[in-house]
C-alpha positions as CSV (number, residue, x, y, z in Angstrom):
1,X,-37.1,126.9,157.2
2,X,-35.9,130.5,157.4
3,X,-33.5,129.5,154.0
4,X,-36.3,128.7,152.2
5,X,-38.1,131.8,152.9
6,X,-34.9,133.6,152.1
7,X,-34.7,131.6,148.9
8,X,-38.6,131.9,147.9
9,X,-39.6,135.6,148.2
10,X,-36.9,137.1,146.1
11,X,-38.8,134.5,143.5
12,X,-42.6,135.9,144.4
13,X,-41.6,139.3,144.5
14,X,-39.8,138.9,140.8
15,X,-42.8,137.2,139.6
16,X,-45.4,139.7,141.1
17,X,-43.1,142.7,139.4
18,X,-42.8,141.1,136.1
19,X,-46.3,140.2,136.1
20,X,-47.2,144.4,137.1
21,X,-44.8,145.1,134.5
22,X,-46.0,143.0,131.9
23,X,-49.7,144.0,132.3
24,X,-49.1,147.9,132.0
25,X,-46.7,147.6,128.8
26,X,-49.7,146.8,126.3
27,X,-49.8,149.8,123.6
28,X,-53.0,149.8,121.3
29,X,-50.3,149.9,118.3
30,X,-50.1,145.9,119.4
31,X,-52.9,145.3,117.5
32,X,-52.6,148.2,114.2
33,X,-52.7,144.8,111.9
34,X,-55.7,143.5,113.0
35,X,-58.9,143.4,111.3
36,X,-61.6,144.8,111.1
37,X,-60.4,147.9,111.1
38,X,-62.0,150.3,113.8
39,X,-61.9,153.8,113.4
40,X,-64.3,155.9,115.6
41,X,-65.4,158.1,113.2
42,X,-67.2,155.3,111.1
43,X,-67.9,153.3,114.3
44,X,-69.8,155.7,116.2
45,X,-72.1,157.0,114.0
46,X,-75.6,156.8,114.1
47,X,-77.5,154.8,116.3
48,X,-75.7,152.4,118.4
49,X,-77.0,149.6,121.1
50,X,-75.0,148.0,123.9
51,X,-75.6,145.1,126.4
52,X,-73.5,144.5,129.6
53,X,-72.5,143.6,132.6
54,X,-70.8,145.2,135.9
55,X,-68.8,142.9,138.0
56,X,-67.2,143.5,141.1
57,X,-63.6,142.5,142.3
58,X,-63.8,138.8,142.9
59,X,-65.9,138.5,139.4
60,X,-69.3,138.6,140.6
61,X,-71.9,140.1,138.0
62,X,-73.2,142.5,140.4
63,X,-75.4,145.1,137.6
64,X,-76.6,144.5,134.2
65,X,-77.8,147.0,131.8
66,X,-79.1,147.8,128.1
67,X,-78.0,151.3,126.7
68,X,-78.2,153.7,123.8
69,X,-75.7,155.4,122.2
70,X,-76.4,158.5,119.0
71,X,-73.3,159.0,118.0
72,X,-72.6,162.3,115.5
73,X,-70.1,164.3,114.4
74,X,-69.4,168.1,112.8
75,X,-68.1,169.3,109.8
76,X,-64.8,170.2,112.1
77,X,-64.4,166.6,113.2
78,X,-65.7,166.8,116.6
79,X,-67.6,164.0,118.0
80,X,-70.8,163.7,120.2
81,X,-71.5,160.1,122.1
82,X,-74.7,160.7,123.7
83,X,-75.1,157.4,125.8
84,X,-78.6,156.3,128.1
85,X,-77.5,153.2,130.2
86,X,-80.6,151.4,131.6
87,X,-79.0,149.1,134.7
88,X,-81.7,147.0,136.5
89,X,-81.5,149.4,139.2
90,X,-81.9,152.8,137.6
91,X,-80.9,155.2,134.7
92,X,-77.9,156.8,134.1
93,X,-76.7,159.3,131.1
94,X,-73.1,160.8,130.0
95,X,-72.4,162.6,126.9
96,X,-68.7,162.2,125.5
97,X,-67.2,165.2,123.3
98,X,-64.2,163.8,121.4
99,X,-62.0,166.6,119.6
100,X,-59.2,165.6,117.1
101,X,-55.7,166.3,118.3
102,X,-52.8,166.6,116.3
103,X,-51.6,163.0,117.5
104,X,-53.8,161.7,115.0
105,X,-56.2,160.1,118.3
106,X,-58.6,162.3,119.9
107,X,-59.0,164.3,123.2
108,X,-62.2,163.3,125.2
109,X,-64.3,164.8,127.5
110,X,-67.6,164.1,130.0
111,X,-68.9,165.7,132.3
112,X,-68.3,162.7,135.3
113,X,-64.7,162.5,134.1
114,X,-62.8,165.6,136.0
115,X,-59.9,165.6,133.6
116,X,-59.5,165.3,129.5
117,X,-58.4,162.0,128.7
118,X,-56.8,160.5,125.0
119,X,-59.0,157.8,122.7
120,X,-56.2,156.7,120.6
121,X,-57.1,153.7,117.9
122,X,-54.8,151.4,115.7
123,X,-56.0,148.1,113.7
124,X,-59.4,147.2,115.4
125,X,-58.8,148.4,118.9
126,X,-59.3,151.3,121.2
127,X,-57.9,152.7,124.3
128,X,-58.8,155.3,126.4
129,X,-57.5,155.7,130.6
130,X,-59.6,158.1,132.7
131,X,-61.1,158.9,135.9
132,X,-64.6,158.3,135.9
133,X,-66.7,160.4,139.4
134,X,-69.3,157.9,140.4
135,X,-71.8,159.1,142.4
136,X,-74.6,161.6,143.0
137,X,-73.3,165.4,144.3
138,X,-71.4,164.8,147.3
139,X,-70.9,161.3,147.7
140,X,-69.0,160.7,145.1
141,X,-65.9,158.2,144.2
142,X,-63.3,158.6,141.8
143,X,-62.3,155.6,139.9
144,X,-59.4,154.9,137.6
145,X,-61.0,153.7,134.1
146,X,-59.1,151.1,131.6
147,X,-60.9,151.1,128.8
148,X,-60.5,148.3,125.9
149,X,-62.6,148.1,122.8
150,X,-62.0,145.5,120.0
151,X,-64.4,145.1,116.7
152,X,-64.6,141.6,116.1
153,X,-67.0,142.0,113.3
154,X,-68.7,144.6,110.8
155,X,-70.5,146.8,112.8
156,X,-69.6,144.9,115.9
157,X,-67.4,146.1,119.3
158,X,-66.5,144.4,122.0
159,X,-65.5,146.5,125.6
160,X,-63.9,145.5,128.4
161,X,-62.9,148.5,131.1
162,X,-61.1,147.5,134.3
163,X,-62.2,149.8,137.3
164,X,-59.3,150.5,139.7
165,X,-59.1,152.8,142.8
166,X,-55.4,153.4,144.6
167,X,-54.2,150.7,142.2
168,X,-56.6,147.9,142.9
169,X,-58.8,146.4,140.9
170,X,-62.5,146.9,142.0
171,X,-64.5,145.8,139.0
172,X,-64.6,145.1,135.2
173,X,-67.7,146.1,132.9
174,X,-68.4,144.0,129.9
175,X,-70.4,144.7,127.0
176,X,-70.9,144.4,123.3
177,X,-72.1,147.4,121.6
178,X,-73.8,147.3,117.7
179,X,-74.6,150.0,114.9
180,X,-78.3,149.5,114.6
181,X,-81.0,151.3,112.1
182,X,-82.6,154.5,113.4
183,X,-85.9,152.7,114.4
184,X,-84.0,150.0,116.6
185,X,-85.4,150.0,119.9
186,X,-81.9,149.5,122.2
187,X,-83.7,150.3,126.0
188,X,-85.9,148.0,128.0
189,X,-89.2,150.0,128.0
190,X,-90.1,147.9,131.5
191,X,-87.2,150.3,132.8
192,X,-88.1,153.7,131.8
């Protein structure tokens, strides 16, 4: 019995390392020829709805939410996401400043995320990794953000962001966000 042991976890503990590996070696350039094309600029801007769900480590929709998003930018490039998520138990805002860098992506910032992050882009994908503070003023938790967001059609995004904390995975959120006309109303009024 104690061979086979011998013989077996050299084999699991390849497998789990390769597996590690393999997961953090994904580069949005992957996907620079795939359509359509998604560049944040033309994305985000203008009025934009999502619709979503939180789920916790084993998979379990534990939150669901509508949310707005007005998206604008200056005549210097910089770029304001100002983003109302209604969850079925309560409200929650952030405002995203994204600054071009000379990288070609863009250096982001929010007032829940403690330390400037990168949202670089290729083909129809984005990336960003970032600490998000969850919480209310002293009882907070910060978690490590893995943000992916895919167009799959014209005016059409689909984000999936794996929450980790000390390198476990805790949760995913899952949404779809649109570009919708001014008058669109994205927020369940039952909510507010």
């Amino acid at each position: 019995m104690s061979v086979l042991k011998r013989s077996i976890f050299p084999v699991i503990t390849s497998t789990i390392l390769l597996s590690i590996s393999g997961c953090s070696s994904i580069s949005v350039d992957d996907y620079a020829e795939r359509s359509p094309k998604l560049i944040p600029q033309e994305f985000f801007n203008g009025k934009l709805c999502a619709d979503g769900v939180v789920r916790d480590w084993r998979g379990r929709q534990i939150r669901q939410f509508n949310a707005q998003i007005l998206a604008s930018w200056d005549d210097k490039g910089v770029g304001t996401l100002d983003e109302i998520f209604d969850f079925d138990d309560g409200r929650e805002t952030r405002i995203w400043t994204l600054t071009p860098d000379s990288k070609g992506g863009l250096r982001a910032t929010a007032s829940d995320v403690p330390k400037e992050t990168r949202m670089t882009h290729a083909g129809n994908t984005i990336h960003m990794a970032y600490t998000l503070r969850y919480g209310e003023p002293g009882d907070t938790i910060d978690l490590s953000m893995d943000d992916w967001m895919f167009q799959v059609a014209e005016g059409v995004v689909v984000n999936e962001t794996r929450m980790s904390k000390w390198g476990v995975e805790v949760g995913q959120i899952l949404l779809v966000m649109r570009q919708v006309n001014e008058d669109h109303e994205c927020l369940n009024p039952a909510i507010n």
